[in-house]
N, C-alpha and C positions, 0 to 999 in steps of 0.2 A: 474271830480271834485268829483261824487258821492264816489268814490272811496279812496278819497285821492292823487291822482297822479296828479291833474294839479290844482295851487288857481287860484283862480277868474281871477287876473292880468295875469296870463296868456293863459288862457282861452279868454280872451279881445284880447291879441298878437296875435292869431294862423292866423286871415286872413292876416296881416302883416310878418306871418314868413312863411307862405304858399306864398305870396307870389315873398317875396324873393329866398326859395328855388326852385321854377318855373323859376326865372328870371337867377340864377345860373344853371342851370340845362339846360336851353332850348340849350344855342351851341351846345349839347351834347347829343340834342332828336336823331338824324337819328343812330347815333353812336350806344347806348344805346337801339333803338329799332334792327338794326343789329346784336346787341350781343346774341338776343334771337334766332336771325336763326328760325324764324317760314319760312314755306316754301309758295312760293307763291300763290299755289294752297289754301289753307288755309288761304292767307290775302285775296283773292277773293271771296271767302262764307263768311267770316265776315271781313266786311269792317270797320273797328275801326277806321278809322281816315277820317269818314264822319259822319253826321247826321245820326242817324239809320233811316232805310224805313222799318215805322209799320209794313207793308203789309211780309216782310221778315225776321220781329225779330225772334229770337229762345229762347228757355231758355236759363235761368240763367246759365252760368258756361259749354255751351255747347262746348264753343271753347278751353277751359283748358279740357274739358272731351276726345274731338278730339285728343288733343296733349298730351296726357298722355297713348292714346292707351287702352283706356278703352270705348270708344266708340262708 
């Protein structure tokens, strides 16, 4: 809004169009995360589609740092 880019009204919308684009989009979670081809030794070090476990969080951005071969 600060910007200019989004008025009030629909600033009010976004959890309504959030959550419509989630309700569209979910048939299409497995598919969609498939297409990224992360391998699975690496969905195994960070387990993204559980609660995190404090005790083995890492930083910010280490798993994109991992798969980009800069790491």
């Amino acid at each position: 809004m600060a910007a200019g880019h989004l008025s009030a009204e629909q600033v009010e919308q976004l959890p309504i169009v959030l959550d419509e684009a989630v309700a569209r989009l979910a048939p299409y979670a497995l598919l969609l995360v498939d297409a990224f081809a992360i391998p699975e030794e690496i969905l195994d070090r960070y387990p993204i589609a559980r609660f995190p476990d404090k005790s083995k969080q890492s930083t910010p951005g280490a798993l994109l740092t991992e798969l980009s071969g800069h790491g």
